[in-house]
N, C-alpha and C positions, 0 to 999 in steps of 0.2 A: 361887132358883137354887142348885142345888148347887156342891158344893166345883169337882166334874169340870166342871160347866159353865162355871164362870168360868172354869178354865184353859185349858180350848178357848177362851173368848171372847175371853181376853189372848193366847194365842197365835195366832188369828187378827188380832189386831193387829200384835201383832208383826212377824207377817207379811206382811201390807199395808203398816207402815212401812218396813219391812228392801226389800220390792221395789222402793215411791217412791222410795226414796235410791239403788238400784241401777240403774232406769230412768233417774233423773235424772242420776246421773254418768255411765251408759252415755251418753245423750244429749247432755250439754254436753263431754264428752271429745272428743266427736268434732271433725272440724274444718269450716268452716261461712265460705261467702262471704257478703259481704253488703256495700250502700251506706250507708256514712255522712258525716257532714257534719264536718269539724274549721274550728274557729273560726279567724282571723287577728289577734294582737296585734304592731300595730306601733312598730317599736322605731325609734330614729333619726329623726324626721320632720324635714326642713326646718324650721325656725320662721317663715320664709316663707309656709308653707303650710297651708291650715285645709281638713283633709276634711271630707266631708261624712256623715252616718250611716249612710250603705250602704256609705262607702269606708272607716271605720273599722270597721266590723259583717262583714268581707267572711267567707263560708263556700266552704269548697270541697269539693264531693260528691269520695269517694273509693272504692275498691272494695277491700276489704281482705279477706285470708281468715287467718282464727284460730281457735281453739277454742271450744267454743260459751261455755265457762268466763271467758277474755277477751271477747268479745265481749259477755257480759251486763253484765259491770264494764264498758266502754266508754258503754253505752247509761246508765251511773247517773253518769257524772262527765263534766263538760267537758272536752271536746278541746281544748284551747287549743296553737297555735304561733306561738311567738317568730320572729317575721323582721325583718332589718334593712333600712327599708324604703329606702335609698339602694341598695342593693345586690340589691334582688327586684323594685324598681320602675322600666320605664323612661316616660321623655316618648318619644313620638312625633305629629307634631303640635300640639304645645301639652296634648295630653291625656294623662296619668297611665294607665298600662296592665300589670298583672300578669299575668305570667303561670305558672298554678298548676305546670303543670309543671316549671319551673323550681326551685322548692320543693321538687318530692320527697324529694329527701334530707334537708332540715330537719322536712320532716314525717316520714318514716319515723323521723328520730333522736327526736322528740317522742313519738311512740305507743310507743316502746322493744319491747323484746325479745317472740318469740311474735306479731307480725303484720306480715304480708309486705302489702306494697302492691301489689293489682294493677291498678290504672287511677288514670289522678288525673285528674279536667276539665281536658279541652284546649285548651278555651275559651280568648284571654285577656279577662280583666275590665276594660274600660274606668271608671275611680274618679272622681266627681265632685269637686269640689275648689274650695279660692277660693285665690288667692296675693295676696299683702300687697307693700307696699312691703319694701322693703329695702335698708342699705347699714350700714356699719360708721364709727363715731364713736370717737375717744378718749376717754379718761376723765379728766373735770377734777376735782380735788379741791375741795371747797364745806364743810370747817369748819376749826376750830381745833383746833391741838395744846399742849395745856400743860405744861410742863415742871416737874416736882418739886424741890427739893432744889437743887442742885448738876447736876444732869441737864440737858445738851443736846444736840441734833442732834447726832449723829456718821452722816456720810456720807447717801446720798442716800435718804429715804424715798419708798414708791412701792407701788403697786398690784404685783399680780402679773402682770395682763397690761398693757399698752397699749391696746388699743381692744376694742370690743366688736361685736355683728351685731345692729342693735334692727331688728325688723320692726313695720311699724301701719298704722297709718290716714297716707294718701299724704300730706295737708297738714301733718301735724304731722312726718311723716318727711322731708318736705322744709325743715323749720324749722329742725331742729333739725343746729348746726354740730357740737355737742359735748354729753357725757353729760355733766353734770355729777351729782356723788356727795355730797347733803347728808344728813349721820348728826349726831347732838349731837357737839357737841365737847368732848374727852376729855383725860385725864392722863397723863404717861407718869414713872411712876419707876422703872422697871426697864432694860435694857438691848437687850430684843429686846421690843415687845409687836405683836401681831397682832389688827387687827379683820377681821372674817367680817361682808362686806355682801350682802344680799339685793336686788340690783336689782329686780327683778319688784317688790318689797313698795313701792320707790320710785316706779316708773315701772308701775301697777297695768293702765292704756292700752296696754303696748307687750310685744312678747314680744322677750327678752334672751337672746342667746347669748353668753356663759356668762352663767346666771342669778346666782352668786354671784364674789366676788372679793375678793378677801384687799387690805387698808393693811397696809401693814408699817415700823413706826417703829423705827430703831433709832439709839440714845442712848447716852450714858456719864456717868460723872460726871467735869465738866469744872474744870477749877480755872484761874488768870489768873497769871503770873508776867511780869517783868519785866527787862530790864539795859540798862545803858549802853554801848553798843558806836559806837566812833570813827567819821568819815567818811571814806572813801577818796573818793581824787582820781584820776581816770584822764585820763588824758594833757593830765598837767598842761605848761603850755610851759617852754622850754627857757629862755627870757631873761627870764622873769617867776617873781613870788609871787603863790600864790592861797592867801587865807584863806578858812577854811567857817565861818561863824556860825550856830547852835554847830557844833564842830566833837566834838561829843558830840552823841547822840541816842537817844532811851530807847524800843525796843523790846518792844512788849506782844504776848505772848503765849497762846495758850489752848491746852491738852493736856487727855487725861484725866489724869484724879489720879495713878491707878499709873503715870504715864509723866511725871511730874513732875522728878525724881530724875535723869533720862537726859537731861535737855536742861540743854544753857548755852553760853554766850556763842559758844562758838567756832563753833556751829551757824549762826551768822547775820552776817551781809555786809551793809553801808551802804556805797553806792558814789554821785559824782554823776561826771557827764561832760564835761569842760569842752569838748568835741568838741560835745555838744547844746543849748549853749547860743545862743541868737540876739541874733545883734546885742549891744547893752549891758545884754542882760537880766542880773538881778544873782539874782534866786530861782528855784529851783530844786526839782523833789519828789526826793528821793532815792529811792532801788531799793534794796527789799530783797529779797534774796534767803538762804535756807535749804536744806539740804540733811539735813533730820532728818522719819523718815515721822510721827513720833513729835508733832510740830506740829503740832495743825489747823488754825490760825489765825494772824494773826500780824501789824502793823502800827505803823507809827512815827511816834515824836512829836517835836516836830512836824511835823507834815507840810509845810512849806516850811522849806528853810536859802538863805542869802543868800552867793553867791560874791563876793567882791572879788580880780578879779585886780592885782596891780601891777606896773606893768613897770619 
């Protein structure tokens, strides 16, 4: 073949590729109806409630018109839309029933920019479905916490929520009084520590709302001090002596450490009440009382003193 001959031959190529690309963008430019299917993922379900494979799988034929350019991407990638299905699903008569058109706008926001929605199935979709027991239980705690160091309970440790929504099998969901939360038991020598429990991984039987939930221990390091503070006598009589044996008594105390320094004696009050005594009763617990936030604890020794009145 001559020189002139392959240049004709390439430029008849040329040719016929230069027009495919120009046929084909004349064609998919244009704008183009047509039915297709978008998938439904649902978001939110009851944990009560277990669909069934056509009610999780549900599709809804819609009629959209776009460019032939979108519409061929359309036909290579899943439609999927997000709906919250407390809020797209109602009960009527005990049966689960959606309805697509109520969705258009979720669906329109999912397909994005470049296709106008013109029809969506009017139908509504009746979803098959099982629903489980249900009711809501507290949360018992079921191990131990050990204490490090100098480190003890300060203030009240606890879950984050209070009760939970277990759904299951009827007999066992009527058993059961209370959740109880068994994890190895653990150490604490810090001041704030937090365990992250996965119910579900416990209770593998039963579906958990909220599936996770936070223990939260919080500790200090605590230190034990002491003093001798008097006993007061309140309304002591008028024609009589009353002696307290002893009339000292040694006040134990527990604080955190850095708050050791700010407490003493005068923070704490031993009083007995010669008004609360019965009959010829001679012993007596004394009352203590404090006025320091700085205390967390706090108890007297001994714990009975002996009144002698004499008249």
């Amino acid at each position: 073949m001559s020189r002139s001959n392959y240049r004709t031959f390439f430029l008849f190529i040329a040719f016929t590729i230069a027009a495919a690309v120009l046929w084909f963008l004349f064609r998919y430019n244009n704008t183009y109806e047509e039915y297709v299917e978008v998938a439904i993922e649902w978001n939110n379900v009851p944990v009560d409630v277990e669909l069934s494979d056509s009610a999780r799988n549900v599709k809804v034929p819609i009629k959209i018109k776009s460019s032939g350019f979108r519409l061929l991407w359309l036909h290579y990638e899943d439609m999927m839309v997000p709906l919250d299905f407390k809020a797209m699903v109602k009960t009527n008569k005990g049966n689960l029933v959606f309805n697509p058109e109520l969705a258009r706008t979720a669906i329109d926001r999912a397909l994005g920019d470049g296709v106008d929605i013109l029809e969506v199935e009017a139908n509504p979709i009746t979803m098959a479905y099982q629903q489980f027991a249900s009711k809501e239980l507290p949360l018992e705690k079921d191990f131990k916490i050990n204490f490090e160091g100098s480190y003890k309970e300060y203030g009240a440790s606890s879950f984050d929520v209070e009760q939970v929504k277990i759904t299951g099998n009827d007999e066992l969901i009527k058993e059961l009084k209370v959740l109880k939360v068994k994890i190895d038991d653990f150490t604490v020598g810090d001041s704030l520590v937090s365990k992250t429990i996965i119910l579900n991984a416990l209770y593998p039987d039963l579906k958990i709302d909220p599936a996770e939930v936070t223990y939260t221990v919080r500790a200090a390091e605590m230190t034990e001090g002491s003093f001798k503070i008097p006993v007061t006598v309140n309304n002591r009589p008028v024609d009589g002596t009353v002696k307290v044996i002893p009339d000292m008594v040694t006040v134990i105390f527990i604080s955190k450490l850095v708050d050791y320094d700010s407490i003493d004696k005068t923070d704490f009050k031993v009083t007995v009440d010669i008004d609360d005594l019965q009959n010829d009763e001679a012993t007596v617990v004394p009352v203590l009382t404090y006025d320091n936030e700085k205390i967390n604890t706090a108890r007297v020794q001994p714990q009975f003193v002996q009144i002698l009145v004499i008249q």
